[in-house]
C-alpha positions in Angstrom: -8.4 42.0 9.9 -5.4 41.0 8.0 -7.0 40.2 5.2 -8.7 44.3 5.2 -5.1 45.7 5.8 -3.8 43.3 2.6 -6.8 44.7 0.4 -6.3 48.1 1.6 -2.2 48.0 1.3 -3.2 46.7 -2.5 -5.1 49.4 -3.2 -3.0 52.6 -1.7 -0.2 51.2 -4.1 -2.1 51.4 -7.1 -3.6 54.5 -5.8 0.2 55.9 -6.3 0.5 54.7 -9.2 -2.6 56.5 -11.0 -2.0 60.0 -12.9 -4.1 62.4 -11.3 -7.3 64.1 -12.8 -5.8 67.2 -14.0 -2.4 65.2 -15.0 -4.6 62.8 -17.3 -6.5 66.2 -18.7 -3.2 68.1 -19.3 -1.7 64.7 -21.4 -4.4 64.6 -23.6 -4.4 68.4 -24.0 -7.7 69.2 -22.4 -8.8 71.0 -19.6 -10.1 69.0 -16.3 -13.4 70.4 -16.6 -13.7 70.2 -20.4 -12.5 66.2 -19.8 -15.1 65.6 -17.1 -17.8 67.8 -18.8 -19.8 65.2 -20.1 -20.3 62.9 -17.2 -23.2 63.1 -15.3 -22.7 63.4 -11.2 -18.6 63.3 -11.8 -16.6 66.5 -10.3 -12.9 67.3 -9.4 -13.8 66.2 -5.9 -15.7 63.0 -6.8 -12.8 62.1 -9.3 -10.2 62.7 -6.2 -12.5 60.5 -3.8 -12.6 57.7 -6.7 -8.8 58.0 -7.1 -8.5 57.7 -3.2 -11.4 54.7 -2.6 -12.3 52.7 -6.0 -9.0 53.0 -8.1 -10.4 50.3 -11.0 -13.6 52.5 -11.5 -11.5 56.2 -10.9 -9.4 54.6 -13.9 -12.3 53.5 -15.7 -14.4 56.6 -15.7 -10.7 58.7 -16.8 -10.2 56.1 -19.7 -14.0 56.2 -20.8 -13.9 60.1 -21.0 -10.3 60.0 -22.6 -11.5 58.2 -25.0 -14.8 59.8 -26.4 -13.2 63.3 -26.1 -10.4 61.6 -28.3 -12.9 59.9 -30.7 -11.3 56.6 -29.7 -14.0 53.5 -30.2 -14.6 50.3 -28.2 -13.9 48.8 -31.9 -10.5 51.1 -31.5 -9.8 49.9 -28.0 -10.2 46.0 -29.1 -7.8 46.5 -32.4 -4.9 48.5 -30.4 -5.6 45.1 -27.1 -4.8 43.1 -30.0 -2.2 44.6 -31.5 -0.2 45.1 -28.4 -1.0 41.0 -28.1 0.8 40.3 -31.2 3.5 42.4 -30.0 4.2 40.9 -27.5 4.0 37.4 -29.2 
């Protein structure tokens, strides 16, 4: 039991700490609906539930669509990873 309350407690604090659907839409300019358009089976409600349940894939699925509506690249993903290495170096 303590172990589910841990994972749980782990996962309501990241939870807080995601941007909502409609915040990450209005950052990048774009509608919710024109951000979600494009993935298959994904809504406003499925988003929320994602958000609330699986924050890693919720995060995953908002940075996948950020970045093909932004024309951003795995390639451009890989190059920025690095370059915020070196920074840090």
């Amino acid at each position: 039991m303590k172990k589910n309350r841990t994972a749980q407690n782990s996962t309501e604090n990241q939870n807080q700490n995601l941007d909502s659907p409609s915040e990450v839409a209005k950052r990048v300019g774009l509608s919710l609906e024109t951000l979600i358009a494009d993935i298959e089976h994904t809504s406003r409600q499925s988003l929320s539930n994602a958000k609330k349940r699986t924050p890693n894939k919720y995060e995953a699925i908002l940075m996948g669509s950020v970045a093909i509506k932004l024309g951003i690249t795995i390639e451009d993903m890989i190059y920025l990873a690095k370059l915020k290495e070196m920074k840090n170096d």
